[in-house]
N, C-alpha and C positions, 0 to 999 in steps of 0.2 A: 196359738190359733184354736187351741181345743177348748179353752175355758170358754172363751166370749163365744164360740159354737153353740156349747153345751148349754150354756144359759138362754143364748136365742129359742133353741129348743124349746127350753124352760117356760118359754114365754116370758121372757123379759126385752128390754125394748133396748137396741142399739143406743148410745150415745147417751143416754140418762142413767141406766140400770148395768152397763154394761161397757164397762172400756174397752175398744178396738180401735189400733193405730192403723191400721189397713181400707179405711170407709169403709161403705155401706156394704154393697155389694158382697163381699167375701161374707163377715160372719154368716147375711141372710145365706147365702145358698149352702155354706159349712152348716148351716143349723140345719136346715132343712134335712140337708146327707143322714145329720146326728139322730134326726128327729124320727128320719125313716127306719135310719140302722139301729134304732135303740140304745143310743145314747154310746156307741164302740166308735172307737178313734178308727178303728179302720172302716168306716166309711164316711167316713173323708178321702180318705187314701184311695176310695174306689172312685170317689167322684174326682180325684186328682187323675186317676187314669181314666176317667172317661172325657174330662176336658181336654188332657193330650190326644186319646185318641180324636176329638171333635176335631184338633188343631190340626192334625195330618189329614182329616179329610177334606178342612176349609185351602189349607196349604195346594192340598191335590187340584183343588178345585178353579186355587189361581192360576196353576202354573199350565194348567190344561191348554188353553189359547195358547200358549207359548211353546211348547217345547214337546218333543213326542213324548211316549210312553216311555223310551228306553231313561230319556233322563228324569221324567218325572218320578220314576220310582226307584233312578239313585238318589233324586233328592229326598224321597221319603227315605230310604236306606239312613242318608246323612242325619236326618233329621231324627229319628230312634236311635241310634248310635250314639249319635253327637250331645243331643238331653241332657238336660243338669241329674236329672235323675238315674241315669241310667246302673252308675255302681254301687248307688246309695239305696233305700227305700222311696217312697215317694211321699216328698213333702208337701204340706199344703198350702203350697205359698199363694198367695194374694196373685202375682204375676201370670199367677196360668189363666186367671180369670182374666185377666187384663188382654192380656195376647190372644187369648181367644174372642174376645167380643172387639179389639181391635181389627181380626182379620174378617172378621163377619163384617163389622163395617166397610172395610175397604172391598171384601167380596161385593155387598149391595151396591155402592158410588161406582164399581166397574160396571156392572148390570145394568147401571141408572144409566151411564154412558154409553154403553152399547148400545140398549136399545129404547133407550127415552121413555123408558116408562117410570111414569110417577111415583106409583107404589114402593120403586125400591129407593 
């Protein structure tokens, strides 16, 4: 995940100049991470823990309609605990970006539902 990052950085172009099995999305925003942190593998690692953390506030944010405070923040409990990363370092896997703009989506089609507005 770090090569095809680093070269994004570089200014090389996904998919012609740059092999990534993971689509689009990952290398651009790993490159971007790369491009900000100057070129250090751990920021990646930083933007891997900023999309978990995004993902516990998106999580917070469905479960809010549903369930009080007490459980809502055993399931954030669960959900830090439970993490694939939790005994390891934090890798940069493709999926965190996935489940995070997954939940966003389903955040927005709830809103859309709730209250008919278009925009979302």
């Amino acid at each position: 995940m770090f090569i095809p990052a680093l070269r994004v950085a570089a200014g090389q172009t996904v998919f012609r100049d740059v092999f990534c099995q993971y689509g689009l999305l990952s290398p651009l925003l790993q490159g971007g991470a790369v491009w900000l942190g100057g070129g250090e593998l751990l920021a990646m690692k930083y933007l891997s823990v900023l999309f978990y953390a995004a993902i516990g506030v998106l999580l917070d944010f469905l479960w809010k309609p549903l369930l009080s405070a007490r459980w809502r923040n055993l399931i954030l409990l669960m959900f830090w605990v439970l993490m694939p990363d939790t005994m390891v370092t934090f890798h940069a896997w493709s999926s965190i970006f996935a489940l995070f703009f997954s939940l966003l989506a389903l955040l927005f089609i709830l809103k859309f539902f709730d209250g008919k507005r278009w925009y979302f």
